[in-house]
N, C-alpha and C positions, 0 to 999 in steps of 0.2 A: 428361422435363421434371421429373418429381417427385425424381429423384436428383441432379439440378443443384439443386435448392432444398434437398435432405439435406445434398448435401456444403457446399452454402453456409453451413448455418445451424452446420456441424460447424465450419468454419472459423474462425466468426463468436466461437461456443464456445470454440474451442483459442485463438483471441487474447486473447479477454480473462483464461482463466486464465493464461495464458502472461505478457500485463501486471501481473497479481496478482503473480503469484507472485515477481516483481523487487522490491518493497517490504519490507524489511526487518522483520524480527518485532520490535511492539512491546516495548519493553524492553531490546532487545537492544544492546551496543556500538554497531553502525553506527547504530541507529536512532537513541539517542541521539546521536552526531555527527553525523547528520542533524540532528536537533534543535536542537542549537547552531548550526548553519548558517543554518538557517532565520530569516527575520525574524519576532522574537516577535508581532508586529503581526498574521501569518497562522497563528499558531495558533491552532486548536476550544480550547473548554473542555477537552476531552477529552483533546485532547494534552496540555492542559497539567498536566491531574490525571493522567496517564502520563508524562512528564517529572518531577516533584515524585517519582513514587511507585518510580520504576524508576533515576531518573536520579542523584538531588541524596541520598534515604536509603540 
C-alpha cells in the first residue's frame, strides 16, 4: 500500500517537471515569439518587464 502511494506521488512529481520543463526560457527566441503571439491583454506585469527587457532592447 505504501509503494502505490510512493510510486504515485513519484509520478505525480515526473509530470509536473516534465510540464515545466516544455516552456520556453525566458528571454529566449521562442519565448519571445511566444510573446508576440500572445494577446497583450494576458500578459503579468512581469512578462511584460521581460518582453521590454530581452525582447524590444
Amino acid at each position: 500500500m505504501l509503494i502505490k502511494h510512493i510510486a504515485k506521488a513519484t509520478a505525480a512529481i515526473a509530470l509536473i517537471f516534465g510540464l515545466a520543463a516544455c516552456a520556453p526560457e525566458v528571454g529566449s527566441e521562442a519565448w519571445c515569439k511566444d510573446m508576440k503571439e500572445k494577446p497583450k491583454g494576458d500578459w503579468t506585469a512581469n512578462e511584460a518587464a521581460d518582453f521590454a527587457k530581452h525582447c524590444v532592447f
